[in-house]
C-alpha positions as CSV (number, residue, x, y, z in Angstrom):
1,X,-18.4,95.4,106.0
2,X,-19.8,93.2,103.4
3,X,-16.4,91.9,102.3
4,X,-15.5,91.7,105.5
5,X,-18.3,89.1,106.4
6,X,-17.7,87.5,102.8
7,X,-14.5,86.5,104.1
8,X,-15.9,84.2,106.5
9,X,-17.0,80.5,106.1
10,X,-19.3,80.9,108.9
11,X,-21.3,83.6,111.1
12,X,-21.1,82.3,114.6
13,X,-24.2,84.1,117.0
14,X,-23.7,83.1,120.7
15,X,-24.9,85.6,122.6
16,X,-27.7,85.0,125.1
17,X,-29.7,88.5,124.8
18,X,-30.1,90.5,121.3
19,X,-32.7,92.2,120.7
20,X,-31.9,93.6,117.2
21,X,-29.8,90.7,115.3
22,X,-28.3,93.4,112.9
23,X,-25.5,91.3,112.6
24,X,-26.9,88.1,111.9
25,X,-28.9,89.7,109.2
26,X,-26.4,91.3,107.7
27,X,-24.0,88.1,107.6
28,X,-26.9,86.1,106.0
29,X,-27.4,89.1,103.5
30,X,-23.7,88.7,102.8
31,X,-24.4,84.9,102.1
32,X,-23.1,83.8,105.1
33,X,-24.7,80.7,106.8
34,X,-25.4,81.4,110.7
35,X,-25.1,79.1,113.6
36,X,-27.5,81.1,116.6
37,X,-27.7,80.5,120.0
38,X,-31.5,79.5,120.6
39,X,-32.1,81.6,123.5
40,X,-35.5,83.6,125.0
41,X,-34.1,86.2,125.0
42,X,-32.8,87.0,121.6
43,X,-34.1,87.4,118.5
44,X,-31.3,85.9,116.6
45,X,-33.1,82.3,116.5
46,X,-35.9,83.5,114.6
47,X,-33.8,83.6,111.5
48,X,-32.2,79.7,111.2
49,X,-33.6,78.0,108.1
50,X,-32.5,74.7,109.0
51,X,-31.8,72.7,112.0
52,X,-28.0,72.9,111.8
53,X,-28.3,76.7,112.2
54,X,-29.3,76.4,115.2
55,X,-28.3,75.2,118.4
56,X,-29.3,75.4,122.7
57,X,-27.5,78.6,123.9
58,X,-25.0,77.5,126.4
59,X,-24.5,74.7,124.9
60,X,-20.8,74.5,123.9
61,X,-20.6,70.9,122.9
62,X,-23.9,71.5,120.4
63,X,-22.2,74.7,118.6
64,X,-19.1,72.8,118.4
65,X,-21.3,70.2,116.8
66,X,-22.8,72.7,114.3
67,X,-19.6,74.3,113.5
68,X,-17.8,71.0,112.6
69,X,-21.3,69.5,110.4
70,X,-21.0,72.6,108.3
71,X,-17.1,73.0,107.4
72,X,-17.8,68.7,106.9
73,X,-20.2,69.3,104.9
74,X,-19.0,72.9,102.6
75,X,-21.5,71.7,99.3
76,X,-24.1,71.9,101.9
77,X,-22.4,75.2,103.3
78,X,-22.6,76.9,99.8
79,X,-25.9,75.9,99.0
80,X,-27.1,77.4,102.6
81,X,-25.2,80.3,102.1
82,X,-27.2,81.1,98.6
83,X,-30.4,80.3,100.3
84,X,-29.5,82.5,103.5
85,X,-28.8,85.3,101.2
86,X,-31.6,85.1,98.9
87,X,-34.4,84.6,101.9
88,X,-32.7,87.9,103.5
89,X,-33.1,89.8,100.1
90,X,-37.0,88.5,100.5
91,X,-37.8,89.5,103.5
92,X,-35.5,91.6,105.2
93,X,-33.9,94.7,102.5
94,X,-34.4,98.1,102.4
95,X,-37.2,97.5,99.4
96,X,-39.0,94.3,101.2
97,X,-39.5,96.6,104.0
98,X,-41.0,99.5,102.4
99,X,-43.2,97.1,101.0
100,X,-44.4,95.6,103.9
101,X,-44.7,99.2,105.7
102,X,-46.8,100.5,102.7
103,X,-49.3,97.2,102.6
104,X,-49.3,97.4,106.5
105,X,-50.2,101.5,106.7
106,X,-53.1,101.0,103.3
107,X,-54.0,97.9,105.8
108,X,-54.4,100.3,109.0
109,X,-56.0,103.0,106.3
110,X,-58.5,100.7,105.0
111,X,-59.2,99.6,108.8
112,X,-60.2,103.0,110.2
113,X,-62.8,103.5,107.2
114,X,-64.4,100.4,108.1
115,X,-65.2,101.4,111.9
116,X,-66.4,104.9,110.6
């Protein structure tokens, strides 16, 4: 899948309800720069760095916006797509979340030895 998604110039999210946004993650991870639907009801927006990442869900005139800035604009594109991947690495592998697991169970630990 990774070569796959490396493929791509672009990872294009429009879907109005996710509740997971595997595959966003996984397209940043690959260095892929998203364009997400901002909608309530998915997670998906959470993850947009910058403002051209981004766009109203439902909104076909704005993704065709975003879509057209970033293959106008592909220095910016491969600069994103480094930071994308990089920021995913940070917070979102395998290893970042055991980290964050551990720190949060010590943090639960430490918490139930205060109230005794």
């Amino acid at each position: 899948m990774p070569a796959l998604l490396r493929s791509n110039d672009l990872l294009v999210h429009p879907s109005i309800a996710d509740l997971e946004s595997v595959s966003v993650i996984e397209g940043m991870a690959s260095g892929l720069v998203p364009v997400i639907a901002d909608s309530t009801l998915s997670a998906a927006g959470q993850f947009s760095l910058c403002p051209e990442s981004s766009y109203p869900v439902k909104d076909v005139d704005a993704l065709a916006n975003s879509i057209d800035w970033w293959l106008d604009h592909p220095a910016e594109l491969n600069k994103w797509g480094a930071q994308y991947a990089e920021h995913t690495k940070e917070h979102y592998s395998v290893e970042s979340s055991v980290r964050k697991f551990v720190a949060m169970e010590r943090q639960v630990i430490e918490n139930h030895r205060d109230t005794r």
